[in-house]
Biopython code that builds the backbone (N, CA, C, O; Angstrom):
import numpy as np
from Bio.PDB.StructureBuilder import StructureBuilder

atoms = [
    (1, "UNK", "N", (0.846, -1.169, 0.000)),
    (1, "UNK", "CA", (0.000, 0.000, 0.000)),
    (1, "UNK", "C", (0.896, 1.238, 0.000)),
    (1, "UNK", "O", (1.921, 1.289, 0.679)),
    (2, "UNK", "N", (0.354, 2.519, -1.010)),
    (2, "UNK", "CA", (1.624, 3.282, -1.075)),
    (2, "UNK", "C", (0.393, 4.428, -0.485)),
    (2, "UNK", "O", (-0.757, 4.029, -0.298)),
    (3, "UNK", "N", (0.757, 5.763, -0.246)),
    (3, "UNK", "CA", (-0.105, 6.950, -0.316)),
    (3, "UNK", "C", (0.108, 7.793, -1.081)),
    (3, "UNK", "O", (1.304, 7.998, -1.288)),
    (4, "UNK", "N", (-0.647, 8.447, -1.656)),
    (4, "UNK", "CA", (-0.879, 8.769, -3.035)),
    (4, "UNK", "C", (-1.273, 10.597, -2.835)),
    (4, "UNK", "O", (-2.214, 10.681, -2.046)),
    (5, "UNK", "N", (-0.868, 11.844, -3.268)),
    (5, "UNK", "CA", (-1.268, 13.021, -3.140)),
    (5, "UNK", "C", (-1.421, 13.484, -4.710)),
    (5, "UNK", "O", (-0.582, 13.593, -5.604)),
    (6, "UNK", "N", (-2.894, 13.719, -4.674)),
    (6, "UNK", "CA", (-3.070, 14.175, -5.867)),
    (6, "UNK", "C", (-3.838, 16.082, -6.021)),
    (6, "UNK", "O", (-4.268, 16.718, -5.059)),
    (7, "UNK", "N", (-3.805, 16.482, -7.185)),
    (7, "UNK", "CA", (-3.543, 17.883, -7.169)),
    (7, "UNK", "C", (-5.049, 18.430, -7.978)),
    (7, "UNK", "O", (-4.768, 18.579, -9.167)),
    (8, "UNK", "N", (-5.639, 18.566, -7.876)),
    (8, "UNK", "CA", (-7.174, 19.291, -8.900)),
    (8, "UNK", "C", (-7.091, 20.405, -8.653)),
    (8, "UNK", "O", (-6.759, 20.927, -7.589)),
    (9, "UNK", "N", (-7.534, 21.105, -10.096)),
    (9, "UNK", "CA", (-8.356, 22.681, -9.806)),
    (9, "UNK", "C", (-9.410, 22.461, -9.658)),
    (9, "UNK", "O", (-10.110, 21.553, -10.105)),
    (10, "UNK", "N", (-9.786, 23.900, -8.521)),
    (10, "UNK", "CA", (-11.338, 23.723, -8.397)),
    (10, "UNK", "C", (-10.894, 23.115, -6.115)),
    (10, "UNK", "O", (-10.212, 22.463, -5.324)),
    (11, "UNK", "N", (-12.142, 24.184, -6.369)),
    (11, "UNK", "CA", (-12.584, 23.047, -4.818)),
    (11, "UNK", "C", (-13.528, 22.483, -4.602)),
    (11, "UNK", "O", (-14.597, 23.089, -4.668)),
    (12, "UNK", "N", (-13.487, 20.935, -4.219)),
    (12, "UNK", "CA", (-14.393, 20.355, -4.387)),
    (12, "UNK", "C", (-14.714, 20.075, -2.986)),
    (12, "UNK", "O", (-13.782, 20.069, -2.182)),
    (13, "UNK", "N", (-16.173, 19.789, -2.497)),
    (13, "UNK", "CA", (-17.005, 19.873, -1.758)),
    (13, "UNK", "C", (-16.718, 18.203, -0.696)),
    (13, "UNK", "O", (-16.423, 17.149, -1.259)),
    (14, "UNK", "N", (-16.873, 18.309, 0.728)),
    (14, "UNK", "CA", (-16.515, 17.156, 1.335)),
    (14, "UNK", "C", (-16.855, 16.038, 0.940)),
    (14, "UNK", "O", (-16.033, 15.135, 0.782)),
    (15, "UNK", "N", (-18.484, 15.864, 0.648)),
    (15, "UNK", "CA", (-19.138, 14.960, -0.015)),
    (15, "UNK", "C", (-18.233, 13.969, -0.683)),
    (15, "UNK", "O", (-18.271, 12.778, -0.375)),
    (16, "UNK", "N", (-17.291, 14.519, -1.737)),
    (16, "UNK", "CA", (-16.920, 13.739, -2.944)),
    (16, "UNK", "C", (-15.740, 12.596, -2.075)),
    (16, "UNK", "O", (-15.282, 11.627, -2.680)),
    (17, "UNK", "N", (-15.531, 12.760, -1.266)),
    (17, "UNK", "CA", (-14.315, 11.751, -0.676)),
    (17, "UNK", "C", (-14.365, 10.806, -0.374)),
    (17, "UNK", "O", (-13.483, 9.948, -0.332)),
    (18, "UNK", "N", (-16.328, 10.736, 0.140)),
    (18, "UNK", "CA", (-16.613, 8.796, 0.317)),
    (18, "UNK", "C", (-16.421, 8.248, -1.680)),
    (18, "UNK", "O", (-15.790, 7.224, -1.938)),
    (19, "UNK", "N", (-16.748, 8.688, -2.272)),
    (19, "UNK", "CA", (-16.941, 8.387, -3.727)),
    (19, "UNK", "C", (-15.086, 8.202, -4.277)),
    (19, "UNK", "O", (-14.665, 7.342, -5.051)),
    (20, "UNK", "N", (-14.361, 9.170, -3.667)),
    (20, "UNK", "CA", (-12.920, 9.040, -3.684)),
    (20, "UNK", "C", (-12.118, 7.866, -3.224)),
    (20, "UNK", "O", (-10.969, 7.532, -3.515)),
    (21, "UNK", "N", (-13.142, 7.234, -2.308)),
    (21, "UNK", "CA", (-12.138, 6.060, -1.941)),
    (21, "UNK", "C", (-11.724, 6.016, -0.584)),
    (21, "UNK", "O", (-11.182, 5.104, 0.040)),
    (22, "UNK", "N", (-12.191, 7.546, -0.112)),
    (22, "UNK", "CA", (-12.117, 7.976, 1.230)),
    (22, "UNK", "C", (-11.063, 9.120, 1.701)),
    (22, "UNK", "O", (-10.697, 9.634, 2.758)),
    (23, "UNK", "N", (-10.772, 9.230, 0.247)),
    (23, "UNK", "CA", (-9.418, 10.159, 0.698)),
    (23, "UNK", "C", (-9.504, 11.666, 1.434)),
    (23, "UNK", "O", (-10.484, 12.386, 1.243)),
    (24, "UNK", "N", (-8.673, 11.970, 2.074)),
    (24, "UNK", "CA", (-9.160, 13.248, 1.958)),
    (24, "UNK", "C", (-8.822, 14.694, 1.312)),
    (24, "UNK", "O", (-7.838, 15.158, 0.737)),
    (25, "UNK", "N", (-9.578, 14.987, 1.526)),
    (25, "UNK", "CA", (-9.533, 16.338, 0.828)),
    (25, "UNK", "C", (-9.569, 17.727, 1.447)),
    (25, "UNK", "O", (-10.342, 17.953, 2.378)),
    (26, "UNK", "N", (-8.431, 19.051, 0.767)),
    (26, "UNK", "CA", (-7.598, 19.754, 1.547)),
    (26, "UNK", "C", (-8.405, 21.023, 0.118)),
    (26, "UNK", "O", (-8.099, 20.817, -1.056)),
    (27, "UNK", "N", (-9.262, 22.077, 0.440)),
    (27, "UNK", "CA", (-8.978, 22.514, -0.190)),
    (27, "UNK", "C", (-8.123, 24.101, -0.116)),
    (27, "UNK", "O", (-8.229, 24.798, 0.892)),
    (28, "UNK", "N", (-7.610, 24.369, -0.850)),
    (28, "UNK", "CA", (-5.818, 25.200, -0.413)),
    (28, "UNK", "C", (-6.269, 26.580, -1.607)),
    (28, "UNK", "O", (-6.969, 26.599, -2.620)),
    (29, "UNK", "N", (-5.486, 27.608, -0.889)),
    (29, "UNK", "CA", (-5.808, 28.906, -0.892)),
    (29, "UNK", "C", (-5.509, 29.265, -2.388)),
    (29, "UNK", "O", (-5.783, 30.393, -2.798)),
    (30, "UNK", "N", (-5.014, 28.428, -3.117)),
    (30, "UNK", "CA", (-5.300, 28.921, -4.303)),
    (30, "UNK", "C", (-6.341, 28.314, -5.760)),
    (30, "UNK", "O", (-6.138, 28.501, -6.960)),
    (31, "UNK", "N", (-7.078, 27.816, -5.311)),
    (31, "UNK", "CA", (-8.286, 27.361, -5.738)),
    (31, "UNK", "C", (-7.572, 26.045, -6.304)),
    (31, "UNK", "O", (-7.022, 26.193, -7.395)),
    (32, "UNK", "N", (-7.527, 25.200, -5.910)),
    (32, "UNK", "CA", (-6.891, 23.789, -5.651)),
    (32, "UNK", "C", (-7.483, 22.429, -4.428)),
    (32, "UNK", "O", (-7.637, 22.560, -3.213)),
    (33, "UNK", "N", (-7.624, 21.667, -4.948)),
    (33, "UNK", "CA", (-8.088, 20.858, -3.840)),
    (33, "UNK", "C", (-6.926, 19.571, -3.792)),
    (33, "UNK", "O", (-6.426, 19.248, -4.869)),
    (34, "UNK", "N", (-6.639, 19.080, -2.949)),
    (34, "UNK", "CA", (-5.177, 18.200, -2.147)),
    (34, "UNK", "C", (-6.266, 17.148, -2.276)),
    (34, "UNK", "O", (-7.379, 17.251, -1.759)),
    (35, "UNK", "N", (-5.810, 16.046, -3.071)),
    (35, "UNK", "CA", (-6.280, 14.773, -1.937)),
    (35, "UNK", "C", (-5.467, 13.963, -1.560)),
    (35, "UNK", "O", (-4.549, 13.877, -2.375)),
    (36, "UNK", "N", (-5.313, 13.103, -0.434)),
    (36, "UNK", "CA", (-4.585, 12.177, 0.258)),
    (36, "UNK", "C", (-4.941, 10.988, 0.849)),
    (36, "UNK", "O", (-6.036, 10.992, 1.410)),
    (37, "UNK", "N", (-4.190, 9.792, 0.873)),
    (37, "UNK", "CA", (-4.394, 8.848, 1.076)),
    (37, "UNK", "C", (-4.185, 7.905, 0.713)),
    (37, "UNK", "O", (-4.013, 7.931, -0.506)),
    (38, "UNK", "N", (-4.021, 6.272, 1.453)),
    (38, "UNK", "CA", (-3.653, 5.154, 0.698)),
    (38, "UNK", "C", (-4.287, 4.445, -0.237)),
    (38, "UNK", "O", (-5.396, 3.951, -0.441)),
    (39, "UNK", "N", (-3.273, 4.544, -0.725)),
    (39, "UNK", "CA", (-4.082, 3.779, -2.287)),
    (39, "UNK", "C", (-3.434, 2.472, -2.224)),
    (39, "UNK", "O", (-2.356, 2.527, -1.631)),
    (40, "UNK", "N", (-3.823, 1.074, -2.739)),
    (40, "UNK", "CA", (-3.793, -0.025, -2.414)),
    (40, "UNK", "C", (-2.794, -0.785, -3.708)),
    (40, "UNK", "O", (-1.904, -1.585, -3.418)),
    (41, "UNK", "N", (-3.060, -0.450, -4.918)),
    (41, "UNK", "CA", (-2.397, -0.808, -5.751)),
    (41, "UNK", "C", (-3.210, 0.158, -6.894)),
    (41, "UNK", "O", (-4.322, 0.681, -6.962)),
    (42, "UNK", "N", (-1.842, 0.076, -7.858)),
    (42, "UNK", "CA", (-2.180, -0.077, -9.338)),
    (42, "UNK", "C", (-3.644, 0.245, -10.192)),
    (42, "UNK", "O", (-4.028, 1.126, -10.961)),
    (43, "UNK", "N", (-4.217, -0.990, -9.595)),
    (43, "UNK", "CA", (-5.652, -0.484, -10.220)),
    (43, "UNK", "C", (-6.502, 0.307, -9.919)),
    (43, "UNK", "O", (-7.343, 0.798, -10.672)),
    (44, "UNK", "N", (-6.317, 0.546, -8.505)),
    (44, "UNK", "CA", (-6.821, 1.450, -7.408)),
    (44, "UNK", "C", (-6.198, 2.993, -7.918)),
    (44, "UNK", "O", (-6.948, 3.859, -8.367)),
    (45, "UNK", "N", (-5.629, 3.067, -7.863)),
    (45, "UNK", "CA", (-5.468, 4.593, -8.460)),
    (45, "UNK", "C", (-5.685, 4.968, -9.866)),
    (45, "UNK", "O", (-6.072, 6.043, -10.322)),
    (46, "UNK", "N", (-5.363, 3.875, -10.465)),
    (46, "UNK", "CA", (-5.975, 4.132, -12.290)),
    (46, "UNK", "C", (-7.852, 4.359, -11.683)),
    (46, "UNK", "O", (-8.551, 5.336, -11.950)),
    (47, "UNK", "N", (-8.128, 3.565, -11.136)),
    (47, "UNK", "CA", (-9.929, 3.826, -10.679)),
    (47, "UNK", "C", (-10.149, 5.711, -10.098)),
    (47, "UNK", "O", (-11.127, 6.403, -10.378)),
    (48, "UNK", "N", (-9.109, 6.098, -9.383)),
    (48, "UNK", "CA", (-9.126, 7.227, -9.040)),
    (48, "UNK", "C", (-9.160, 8.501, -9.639)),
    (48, "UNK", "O", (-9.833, 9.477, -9.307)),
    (49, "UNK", "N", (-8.097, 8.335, -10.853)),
    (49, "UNK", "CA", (-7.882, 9.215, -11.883)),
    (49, "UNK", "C", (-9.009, 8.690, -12.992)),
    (49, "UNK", "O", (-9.326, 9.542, -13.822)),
    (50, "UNK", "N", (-9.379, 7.937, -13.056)),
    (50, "UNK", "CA", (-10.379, 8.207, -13.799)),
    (50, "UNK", "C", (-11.534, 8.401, -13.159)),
    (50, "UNK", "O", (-12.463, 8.287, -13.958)),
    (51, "UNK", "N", (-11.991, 8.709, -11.782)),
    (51, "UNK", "CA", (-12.798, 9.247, -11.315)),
    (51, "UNK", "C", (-12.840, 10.774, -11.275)),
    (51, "UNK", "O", (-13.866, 11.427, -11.085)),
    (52, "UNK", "N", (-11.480, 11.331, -11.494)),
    (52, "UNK", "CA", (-10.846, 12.780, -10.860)),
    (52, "UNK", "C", (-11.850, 13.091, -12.393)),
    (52, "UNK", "O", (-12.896, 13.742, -12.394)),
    (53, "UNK", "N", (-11.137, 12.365, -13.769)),
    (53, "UNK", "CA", (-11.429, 12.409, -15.132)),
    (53, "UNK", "C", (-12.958, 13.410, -15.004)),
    (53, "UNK", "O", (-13.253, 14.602, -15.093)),
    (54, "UNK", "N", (-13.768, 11.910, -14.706)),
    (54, "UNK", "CA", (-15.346, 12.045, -14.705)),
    (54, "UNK", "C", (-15.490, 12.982, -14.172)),
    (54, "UNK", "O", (-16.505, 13.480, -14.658)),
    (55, "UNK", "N", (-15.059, 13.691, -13.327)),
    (55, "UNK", "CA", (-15.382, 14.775, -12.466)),
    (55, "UNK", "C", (-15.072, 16.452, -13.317)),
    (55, "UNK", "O", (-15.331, 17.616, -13.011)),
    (56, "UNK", "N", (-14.409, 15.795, -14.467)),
    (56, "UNK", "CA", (-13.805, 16.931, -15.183)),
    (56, "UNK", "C", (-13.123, 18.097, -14.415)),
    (56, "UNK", "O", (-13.063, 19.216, -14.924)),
    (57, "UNK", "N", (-12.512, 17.776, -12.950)),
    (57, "UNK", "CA", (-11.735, 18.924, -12.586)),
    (57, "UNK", "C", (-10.131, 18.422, -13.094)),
    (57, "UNK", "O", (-9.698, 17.293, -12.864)),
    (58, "UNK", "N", (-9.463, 19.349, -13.723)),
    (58, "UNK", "CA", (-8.320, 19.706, -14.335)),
    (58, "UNK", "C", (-7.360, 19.011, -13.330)),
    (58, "UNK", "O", (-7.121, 19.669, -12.318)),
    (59, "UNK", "N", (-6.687, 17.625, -13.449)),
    (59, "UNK", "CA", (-5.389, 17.184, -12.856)),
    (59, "UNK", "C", (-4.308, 17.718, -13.232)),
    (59, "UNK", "O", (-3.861, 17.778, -14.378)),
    (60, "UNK", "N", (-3.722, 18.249, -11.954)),
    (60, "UNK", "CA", (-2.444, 19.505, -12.247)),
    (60, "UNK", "C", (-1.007, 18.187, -11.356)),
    (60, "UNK", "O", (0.207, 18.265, -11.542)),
    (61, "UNK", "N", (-1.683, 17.210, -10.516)),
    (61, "UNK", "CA", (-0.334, 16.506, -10.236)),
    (61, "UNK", "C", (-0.723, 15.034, -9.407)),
    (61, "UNK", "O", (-1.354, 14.940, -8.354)),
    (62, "UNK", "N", (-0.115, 13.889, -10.264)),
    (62, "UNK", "CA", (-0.163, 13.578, -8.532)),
    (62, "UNK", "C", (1.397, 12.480, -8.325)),
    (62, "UNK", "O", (2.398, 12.183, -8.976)),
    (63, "UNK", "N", (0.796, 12.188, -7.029)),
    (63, "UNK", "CA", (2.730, 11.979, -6.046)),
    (63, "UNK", "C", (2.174, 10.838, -4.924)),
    (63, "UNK", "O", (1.138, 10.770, -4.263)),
    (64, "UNK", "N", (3.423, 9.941, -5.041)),
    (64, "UNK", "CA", (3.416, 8.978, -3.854)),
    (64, "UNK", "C", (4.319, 9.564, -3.051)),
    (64, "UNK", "O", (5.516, 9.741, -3.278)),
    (65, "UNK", "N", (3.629, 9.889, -2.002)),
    (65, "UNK", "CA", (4.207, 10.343, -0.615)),
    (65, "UNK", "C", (4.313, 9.529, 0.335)),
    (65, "UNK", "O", (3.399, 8.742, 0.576)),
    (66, "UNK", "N", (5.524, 9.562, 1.107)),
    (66, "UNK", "CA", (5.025, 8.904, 1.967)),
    (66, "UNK", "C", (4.071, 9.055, 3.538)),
    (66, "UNK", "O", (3.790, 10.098, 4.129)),
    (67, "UNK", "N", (3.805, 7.960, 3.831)),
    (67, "UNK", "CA", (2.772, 8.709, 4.764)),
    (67, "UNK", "C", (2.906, 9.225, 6.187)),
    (67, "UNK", "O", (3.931, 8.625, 6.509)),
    (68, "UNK", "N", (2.532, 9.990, 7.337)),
    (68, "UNK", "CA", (2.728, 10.809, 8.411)),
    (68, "UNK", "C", (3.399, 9.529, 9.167)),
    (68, "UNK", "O", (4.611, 9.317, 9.180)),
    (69, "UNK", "N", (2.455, 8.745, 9.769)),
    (69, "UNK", "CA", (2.747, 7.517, 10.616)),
    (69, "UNK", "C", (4.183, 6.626, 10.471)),
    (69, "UNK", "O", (4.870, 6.015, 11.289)),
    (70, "UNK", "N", (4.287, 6.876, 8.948)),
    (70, "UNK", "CA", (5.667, 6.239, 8.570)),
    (70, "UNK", "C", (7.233, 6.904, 8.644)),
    (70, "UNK", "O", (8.290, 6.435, 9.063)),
    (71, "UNK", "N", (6.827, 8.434, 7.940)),
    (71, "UNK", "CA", (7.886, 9.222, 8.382)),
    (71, "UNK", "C", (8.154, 9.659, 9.959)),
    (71, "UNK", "O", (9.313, 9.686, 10.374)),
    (72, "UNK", "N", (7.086, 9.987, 10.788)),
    (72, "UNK", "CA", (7.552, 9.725, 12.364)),
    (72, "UNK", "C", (8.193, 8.746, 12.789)),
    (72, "UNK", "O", (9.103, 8.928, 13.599)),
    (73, "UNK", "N", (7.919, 7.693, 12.413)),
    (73, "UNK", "CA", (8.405, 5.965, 12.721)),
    (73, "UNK", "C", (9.787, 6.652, 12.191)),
    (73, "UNK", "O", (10.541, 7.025, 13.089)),
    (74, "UNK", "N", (10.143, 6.831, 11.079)),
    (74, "UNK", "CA", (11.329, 6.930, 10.444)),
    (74, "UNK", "C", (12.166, 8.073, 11.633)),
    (74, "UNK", "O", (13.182, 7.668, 12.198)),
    (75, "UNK", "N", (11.945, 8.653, 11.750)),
    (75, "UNK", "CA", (12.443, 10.301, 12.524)),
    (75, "UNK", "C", (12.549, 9.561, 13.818)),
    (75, "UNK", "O", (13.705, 9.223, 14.071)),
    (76, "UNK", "N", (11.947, 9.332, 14.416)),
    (76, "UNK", "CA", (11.834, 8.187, 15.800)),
    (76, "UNK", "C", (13.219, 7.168, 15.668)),
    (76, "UNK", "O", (14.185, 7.094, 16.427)),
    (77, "UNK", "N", (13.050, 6.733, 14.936)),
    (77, "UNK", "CA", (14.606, 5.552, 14.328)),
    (77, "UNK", "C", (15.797, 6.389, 13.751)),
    (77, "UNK", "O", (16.861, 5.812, 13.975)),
    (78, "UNK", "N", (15.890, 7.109, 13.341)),
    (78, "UNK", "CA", (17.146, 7.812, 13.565)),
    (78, "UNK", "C", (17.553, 8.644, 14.263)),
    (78, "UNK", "O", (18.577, 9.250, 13.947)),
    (79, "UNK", "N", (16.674, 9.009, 15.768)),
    (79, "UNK", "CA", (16.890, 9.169, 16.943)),
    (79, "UNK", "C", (18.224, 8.522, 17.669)),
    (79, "UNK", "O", (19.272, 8.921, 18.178)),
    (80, "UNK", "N", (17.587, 7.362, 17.424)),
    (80, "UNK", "CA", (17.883, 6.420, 18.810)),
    (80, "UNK", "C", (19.203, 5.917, 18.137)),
    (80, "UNK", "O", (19.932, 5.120, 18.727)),
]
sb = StructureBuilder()
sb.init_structure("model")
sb.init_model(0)
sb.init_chain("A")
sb.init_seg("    ")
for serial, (resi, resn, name, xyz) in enumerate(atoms, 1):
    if name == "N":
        sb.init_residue(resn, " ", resi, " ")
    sb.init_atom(name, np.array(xyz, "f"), 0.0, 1.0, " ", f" {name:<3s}", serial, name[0])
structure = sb.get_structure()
């Protein structure tokens, strides 16, 4: 499972995030909406982007990030 940050114009309304897969959604001061979250594989995000598609808001990016829980874990371990 990777996590996935993807980039739309437009802000889109909370609603759309159960339909997203659950991700969530950030929308950011320059008329942009963030979404985030794990995506499971491969087909799972091709399902996503072509949901973003249907939605006809303009895909400006998206990025496997990694996720909060993991980079603390990480920062935590090169502590010690």
């Amino acid at each position: 499972m990777t996590d996935y940050e993807l980039r739309v114009g437009g802000h889109l309304d909370d609603h759309w995030s159960a339909w997203l897969d659950g991700l969530s959604l950030t929308r950011e001061g320059d008329g942009t909406t963030t979404l985030r979250g794990a995506v499971t594989d491969q087909a799972q995000l091709h399902g996503l982007l072509t949901k973003v598609r249907d939605l006809g808001a303009p895909l400006i990016s998206v990025a496997a990030i990694e996720a909060p829980a993991r980079r603390a874990q990480r920062r935590r371990s090169t502590r010690t």
